[in-house]
N, C-alpha and C positions, 0 to 999 in steps of 0.2 A: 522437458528441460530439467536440469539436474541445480537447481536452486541452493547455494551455498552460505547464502547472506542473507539476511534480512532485516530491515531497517521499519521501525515502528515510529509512528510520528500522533504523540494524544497525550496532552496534559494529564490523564486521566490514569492514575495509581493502578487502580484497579482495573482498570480496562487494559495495561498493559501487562501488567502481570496474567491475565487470563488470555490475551493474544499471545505473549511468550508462552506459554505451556501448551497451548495450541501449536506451536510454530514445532517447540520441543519431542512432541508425541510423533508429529509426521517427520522431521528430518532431526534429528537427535543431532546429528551432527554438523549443524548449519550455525554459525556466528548469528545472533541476536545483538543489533544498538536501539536504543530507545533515546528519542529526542523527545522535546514538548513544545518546539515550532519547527514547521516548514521549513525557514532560514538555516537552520541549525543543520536539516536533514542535509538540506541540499549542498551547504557547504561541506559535509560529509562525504557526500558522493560526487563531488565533483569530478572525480578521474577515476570512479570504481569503471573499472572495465571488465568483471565477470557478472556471469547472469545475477539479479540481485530481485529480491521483493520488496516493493517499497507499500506500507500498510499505511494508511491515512486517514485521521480520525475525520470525518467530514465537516465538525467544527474548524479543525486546525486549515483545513482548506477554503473555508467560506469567504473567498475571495473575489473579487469580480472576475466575470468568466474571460476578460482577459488574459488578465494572467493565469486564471488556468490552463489555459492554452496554450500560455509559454511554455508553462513551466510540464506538461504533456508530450508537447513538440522539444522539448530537451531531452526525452528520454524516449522520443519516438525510435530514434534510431541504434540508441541501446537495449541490449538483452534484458529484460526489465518488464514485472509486472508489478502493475499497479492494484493495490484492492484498496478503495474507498470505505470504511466502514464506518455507519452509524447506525442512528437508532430510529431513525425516519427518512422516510423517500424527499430527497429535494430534487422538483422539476428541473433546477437547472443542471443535475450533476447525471438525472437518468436520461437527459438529451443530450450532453456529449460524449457518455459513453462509448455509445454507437460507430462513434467516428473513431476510435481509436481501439484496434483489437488488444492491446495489450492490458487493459482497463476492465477493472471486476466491480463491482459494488456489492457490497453483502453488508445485510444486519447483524448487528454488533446482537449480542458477546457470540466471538468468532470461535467456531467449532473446530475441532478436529477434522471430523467429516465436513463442513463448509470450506473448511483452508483446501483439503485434497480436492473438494469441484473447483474452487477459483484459480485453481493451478493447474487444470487442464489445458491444454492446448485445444485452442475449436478451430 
């Protein structure tokens, strides 16, 4: 899928700037927003209706697994991948992966070559 947009969500300066240039290297010509909550994002994408990546620093998501699962199941049915990235494995974010094929996890700082695997189609 031909990914046009991409929307980063991580307090973190320098973690976004080094996902932007990652994002940049593989689609030069895709729209970058950078938010530094959740809320922010979502209220962003509320009515994006083309294919879109949504980058998520796995602090900014450290939520009860409820609402992760809303907020999952709200873009289940949109064209939409999700990549989780941190800097550590949490048990509860590598158990619901599984259930949602559009959902990536990778260790941060996000590569070049890591953006082009989590943006395969399996």
């Amino acid at each position: 899928m031909d990914y046009k947009h991409f929307v980063i969500v991580d307090p973190d300066k320098i973690s976004c700037y080094l996902t932007q240039n990652s994002i940049k290297s593989c689609y030069p010509f895709a729209e970058t927003v950078i938010f530094s909550t959740i809320d922010e994002a979502l209220s962003h994408l509320g009515n994006q209706k083309e294919p879109c990546c949504l980058l998520i620093e796995n602090k900014v998501i450290n939520l009860p697994t409820k609402t992760i699962l809303s907020i999952l199941h709200k873009f289940e049915a949109k064209k939409f991948r999700i990549i989780i990235l941190s800097n550590a494995i949490q048990k509860k974010m590598l158990d619901l992966i599984p259930k949602f094929d559009f959902v990536r996890f990778c260790y941060k700082p996000l590569t070049k070559k890591l953006l082009q695997e989590m943006m395969e189609d399996n």
